[in-house]
N, CA and C atoms as an extended XYZ file, in Angstrom:
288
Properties=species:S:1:pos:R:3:atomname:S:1:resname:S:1:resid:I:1 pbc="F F F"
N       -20.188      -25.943      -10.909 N   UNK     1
C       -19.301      -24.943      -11.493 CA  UNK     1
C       -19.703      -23.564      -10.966 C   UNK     1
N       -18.724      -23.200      -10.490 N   UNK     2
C       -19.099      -21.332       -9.987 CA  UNK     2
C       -19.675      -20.456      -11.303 C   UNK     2
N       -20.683      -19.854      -10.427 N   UNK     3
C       -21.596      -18.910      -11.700 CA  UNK     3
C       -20.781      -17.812      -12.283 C   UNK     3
N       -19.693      -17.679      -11.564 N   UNK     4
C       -19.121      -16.113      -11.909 CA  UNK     4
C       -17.917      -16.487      -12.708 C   UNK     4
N       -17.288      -17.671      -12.832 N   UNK     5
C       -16.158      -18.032      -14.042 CA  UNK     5
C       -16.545      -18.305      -15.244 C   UNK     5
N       -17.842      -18.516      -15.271 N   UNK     6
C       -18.456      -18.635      -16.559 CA  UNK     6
C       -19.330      -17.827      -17.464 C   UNK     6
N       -18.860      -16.419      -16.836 N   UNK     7
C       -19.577      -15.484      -17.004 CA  UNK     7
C       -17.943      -14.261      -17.847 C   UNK     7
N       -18.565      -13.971      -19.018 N   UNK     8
C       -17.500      -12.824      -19.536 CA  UNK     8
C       -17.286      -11.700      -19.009 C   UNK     8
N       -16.398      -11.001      -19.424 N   UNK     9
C       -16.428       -9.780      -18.757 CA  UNK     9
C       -17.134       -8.782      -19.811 C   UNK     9
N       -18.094       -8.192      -19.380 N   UNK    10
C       -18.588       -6.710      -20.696 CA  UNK    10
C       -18.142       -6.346      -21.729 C   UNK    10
N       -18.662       -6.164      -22.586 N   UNK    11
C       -18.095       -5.623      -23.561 CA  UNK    11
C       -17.638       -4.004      -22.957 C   UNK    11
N       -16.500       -3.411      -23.283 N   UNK    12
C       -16.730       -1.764      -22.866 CA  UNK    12
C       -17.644       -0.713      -23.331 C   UNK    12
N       -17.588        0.390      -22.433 N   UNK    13
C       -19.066        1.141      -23.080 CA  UNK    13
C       -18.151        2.167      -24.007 C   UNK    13
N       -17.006        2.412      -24.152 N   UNK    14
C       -16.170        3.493      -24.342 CA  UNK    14
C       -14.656        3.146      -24.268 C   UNK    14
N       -13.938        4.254      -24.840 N   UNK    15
C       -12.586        4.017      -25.176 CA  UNK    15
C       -11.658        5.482      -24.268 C   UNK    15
N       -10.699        5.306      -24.345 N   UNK    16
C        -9.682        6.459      -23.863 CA  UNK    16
C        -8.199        6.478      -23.935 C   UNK    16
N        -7.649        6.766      -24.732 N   UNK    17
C        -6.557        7.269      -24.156 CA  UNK    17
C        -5.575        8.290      -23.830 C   UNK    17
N        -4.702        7.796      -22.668 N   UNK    18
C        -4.202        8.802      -22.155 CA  UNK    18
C        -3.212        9.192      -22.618 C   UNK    18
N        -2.834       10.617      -22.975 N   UNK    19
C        -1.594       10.955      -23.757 CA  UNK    19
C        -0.418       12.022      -22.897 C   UNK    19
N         0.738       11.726      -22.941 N   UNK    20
C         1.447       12.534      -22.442 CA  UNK    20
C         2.114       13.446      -23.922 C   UNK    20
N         1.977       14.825      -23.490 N   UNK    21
C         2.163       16.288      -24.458 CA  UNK    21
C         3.706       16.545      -24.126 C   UNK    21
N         4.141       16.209      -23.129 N   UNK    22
C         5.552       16.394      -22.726 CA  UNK    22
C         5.327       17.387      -21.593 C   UNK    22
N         6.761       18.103      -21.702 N   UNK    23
C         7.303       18.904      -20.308 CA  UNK    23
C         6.875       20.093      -19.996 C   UNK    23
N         5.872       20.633      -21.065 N   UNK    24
C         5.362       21.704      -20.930 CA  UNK    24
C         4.077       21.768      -21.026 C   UNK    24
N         3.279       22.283      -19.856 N   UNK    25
C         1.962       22.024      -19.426 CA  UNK    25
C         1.285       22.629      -20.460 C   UNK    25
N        -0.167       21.969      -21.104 N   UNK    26
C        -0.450       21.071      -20.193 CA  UNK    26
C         0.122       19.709      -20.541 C   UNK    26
N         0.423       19.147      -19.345 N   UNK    27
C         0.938       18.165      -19.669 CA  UNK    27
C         0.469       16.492      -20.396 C   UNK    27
N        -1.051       16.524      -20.002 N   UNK    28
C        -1.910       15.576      -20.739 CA  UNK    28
C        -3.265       15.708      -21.412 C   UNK    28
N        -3.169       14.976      -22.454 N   UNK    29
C        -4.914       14.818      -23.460 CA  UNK    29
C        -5.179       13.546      -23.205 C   UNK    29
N        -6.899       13.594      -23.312 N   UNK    30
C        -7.791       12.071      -23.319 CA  UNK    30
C        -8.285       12.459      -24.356 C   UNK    30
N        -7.868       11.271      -25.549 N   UNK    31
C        -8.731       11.016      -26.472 CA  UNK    31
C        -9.569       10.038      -26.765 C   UNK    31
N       -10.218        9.692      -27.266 N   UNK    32
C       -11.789        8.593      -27.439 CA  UNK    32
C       -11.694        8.287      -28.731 C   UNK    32
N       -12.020        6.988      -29.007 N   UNK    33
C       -12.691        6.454      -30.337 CA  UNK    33
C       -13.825        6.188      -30.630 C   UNK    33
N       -14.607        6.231      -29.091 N   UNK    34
C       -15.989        5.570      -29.216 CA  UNK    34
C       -16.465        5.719      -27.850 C   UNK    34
N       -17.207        5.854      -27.352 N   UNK    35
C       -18.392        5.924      -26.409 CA  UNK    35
C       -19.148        7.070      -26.218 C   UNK    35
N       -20.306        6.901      -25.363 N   UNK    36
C       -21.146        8.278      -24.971 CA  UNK    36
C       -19.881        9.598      -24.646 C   UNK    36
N       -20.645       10.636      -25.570 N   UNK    37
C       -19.898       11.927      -24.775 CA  UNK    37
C       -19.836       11.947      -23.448 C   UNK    37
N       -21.606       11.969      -23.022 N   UNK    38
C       -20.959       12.362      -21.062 CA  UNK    38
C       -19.918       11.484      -20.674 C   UNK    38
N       -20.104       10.250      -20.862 N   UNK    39
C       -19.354        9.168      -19.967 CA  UNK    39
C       -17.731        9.455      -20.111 C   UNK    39
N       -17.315       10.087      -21.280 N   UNK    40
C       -16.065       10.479      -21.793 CA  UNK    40
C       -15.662       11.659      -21.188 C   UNK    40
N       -16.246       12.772      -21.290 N   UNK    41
C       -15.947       13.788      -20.808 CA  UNK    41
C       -15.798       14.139      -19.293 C   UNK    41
N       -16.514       13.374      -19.011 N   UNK    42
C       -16.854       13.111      -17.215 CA  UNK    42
C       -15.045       12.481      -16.742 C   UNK    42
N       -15.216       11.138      -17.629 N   UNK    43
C       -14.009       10.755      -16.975 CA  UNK    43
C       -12.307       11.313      -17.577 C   UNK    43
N       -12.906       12.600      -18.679 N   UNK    44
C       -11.451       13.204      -19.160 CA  UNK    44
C       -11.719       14.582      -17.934 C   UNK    44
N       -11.995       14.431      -17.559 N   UNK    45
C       -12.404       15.782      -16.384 CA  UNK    45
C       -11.193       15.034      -14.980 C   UNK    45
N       -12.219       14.049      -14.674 N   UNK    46
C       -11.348       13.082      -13.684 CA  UNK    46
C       -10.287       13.100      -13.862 C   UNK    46
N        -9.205       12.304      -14.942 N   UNK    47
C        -8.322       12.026      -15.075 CA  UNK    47
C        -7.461       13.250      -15.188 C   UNK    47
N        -7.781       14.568      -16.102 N   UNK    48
C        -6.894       15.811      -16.065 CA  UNK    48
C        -6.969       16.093      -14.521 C   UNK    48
N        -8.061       16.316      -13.739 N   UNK    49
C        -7.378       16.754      -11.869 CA  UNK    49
C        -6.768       15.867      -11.317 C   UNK    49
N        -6.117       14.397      -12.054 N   UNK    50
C        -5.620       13.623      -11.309 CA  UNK    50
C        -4.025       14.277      -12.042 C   UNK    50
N        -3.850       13.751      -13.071 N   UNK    51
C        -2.145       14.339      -13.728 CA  UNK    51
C        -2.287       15.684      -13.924 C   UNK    51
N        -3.229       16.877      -13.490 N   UNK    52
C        -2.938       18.161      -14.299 CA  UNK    52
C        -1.175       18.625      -14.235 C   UNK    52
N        -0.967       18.512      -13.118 N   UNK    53
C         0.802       18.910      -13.025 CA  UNK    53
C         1.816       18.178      -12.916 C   UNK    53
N         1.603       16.559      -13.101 N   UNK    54
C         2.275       15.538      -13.149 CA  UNK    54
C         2.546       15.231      -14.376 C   UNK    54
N         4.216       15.103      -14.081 N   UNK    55
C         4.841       14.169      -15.406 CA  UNK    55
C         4.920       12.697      -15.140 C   UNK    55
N         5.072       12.113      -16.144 N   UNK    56
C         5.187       10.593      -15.654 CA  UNK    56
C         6.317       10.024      -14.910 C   UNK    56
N         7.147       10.732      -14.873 N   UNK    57
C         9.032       10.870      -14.148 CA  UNK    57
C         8.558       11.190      -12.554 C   UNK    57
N         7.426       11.466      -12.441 N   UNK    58
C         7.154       11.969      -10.665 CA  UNK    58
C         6.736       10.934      -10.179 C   UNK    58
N         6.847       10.856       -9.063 N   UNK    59
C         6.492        9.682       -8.230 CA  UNK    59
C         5.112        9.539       -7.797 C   UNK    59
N         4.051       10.885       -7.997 N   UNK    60
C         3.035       10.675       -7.625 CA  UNK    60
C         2.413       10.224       -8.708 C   UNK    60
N         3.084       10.399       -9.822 N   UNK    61
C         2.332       10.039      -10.949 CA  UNK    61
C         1.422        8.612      -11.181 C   UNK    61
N         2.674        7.757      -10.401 N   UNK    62
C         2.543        6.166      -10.558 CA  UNK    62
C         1.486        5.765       -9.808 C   UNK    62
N         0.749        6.628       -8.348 N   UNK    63
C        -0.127        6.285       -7.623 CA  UNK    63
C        -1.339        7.282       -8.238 C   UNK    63
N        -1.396        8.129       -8.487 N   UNK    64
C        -2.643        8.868       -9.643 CA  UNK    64
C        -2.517        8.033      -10.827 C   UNK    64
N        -1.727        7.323      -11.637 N   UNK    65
C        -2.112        6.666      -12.505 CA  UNK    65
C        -2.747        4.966      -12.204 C   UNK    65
N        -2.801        4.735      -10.919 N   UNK    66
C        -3.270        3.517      -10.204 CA  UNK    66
C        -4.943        3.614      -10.090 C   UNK    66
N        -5.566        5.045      -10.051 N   UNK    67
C        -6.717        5.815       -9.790 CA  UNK    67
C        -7.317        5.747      -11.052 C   UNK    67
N        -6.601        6.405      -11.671 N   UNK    68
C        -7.145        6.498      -13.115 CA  UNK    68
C        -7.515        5.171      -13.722 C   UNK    68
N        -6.478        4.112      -13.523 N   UNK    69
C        -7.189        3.163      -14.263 CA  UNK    69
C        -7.731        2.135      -13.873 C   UNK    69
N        -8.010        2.756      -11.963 N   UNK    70
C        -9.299        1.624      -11.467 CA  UNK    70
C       -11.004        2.415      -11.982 C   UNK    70
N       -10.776        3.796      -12.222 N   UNK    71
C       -11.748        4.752      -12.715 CA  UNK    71
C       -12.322        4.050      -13.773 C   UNK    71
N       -11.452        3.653      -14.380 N   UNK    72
C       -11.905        3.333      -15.980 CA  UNK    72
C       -12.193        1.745      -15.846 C   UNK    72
N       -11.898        1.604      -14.738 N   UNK    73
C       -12.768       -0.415      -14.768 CA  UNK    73
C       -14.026       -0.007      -14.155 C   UNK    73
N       -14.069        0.708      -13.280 N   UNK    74
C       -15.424        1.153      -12.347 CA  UNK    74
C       -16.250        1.927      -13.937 C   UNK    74
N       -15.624        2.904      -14.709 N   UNK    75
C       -16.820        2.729      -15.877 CA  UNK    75
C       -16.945        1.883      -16.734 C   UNK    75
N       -16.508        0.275      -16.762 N   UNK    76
C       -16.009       -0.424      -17.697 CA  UNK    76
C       -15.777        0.582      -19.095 C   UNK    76
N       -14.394        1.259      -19.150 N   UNK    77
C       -13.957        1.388      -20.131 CA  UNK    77
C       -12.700        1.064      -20.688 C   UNK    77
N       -12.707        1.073      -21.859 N   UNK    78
C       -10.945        0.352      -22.216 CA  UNK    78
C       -10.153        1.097      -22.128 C   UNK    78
N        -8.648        1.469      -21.711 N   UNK    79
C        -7.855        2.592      -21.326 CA  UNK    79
C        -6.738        2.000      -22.396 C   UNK    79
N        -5.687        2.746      -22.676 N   UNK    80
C        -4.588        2.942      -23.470 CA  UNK    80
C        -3.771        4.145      -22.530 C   UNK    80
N        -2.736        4.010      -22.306 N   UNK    81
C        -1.145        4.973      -22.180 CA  UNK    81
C        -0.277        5.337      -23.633 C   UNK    81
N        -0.345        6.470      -24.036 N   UNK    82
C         0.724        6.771      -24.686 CA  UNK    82
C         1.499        7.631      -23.995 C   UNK    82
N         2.742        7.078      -23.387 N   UNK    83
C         3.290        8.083      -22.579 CA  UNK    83
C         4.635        8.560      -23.391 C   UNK    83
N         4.603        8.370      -24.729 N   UNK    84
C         5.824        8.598      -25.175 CA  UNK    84
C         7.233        7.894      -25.284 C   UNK    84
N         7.003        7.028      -24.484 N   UNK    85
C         8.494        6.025      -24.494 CA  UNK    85
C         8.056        4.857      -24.009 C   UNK    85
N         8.840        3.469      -24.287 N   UNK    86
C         8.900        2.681      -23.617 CA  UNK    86
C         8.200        2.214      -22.003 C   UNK    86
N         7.573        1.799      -21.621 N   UNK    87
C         7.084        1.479      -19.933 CA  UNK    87
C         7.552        0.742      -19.543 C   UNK    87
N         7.886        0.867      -18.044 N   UNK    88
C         8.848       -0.376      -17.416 CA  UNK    88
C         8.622       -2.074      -17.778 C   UNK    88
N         7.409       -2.262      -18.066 N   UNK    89
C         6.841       -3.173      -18.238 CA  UNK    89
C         7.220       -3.969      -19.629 C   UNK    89
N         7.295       -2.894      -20.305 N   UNK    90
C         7.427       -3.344      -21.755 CA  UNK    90
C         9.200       -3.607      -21.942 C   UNK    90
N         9.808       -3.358      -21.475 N   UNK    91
C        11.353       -3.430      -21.583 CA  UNK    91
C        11.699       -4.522      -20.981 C   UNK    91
N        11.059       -4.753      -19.564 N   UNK    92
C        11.549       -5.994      -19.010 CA  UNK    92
C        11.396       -7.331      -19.872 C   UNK    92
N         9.775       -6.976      -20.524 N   UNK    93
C         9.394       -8.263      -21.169 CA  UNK    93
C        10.407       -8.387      -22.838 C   UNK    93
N        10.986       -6.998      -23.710 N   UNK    94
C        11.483       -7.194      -24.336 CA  UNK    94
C        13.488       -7.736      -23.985 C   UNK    94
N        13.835       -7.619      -22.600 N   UNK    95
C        14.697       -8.062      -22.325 CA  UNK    95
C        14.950       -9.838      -22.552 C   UNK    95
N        13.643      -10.284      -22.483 N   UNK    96
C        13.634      -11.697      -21.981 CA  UNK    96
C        13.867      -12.425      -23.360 C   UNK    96
């Protein structure tokens, strides 16, 4: 049996999520429920120079938000989106 399928994935060290404020900058907050300050603040630093002037309606948004939440597997942390509405994702699956 392979050593690495039988192995869990981490518990996370920390929490985050990302919030969209709307159309008027700034446009996003990271909030936390739980982990080390640095590790939090470090990666709410990151993530604001990634969306500071991006709405989620922009196209770069979708490839800075690809960053952000390989960031947050590279700190094993748990991520959340509140972007305010519905995600493509979630509509398709409530279509079905």
């Amino acid at each position: 049996m392979d050593e690495t399928s039988t192995q869990q994935a981490p518990e996370p060290v920390g929490h985050a999520r990302v919030v969209y404020l709307g159309p008027v900058a700034p446009h996003w907050e990271v909030q936390s429920e739980y982990g080390e300050p640095e590790v939090i603040d470090a990666f709410r630093d990151r993530v604001l120079a990634r969306l500071v002037l991006l709405p989620p309606h922009d196209p770069q948004f979708r490839r800075n938000r690809e960053r952000v939440i390989r960031d947050a597997e590279r700190e094993n942390l748990e991520l959340d989106w509140d972007l305010g509405f519905p995600e493509e994702t979630e509509q398709s699956e409530a279509a079905d």
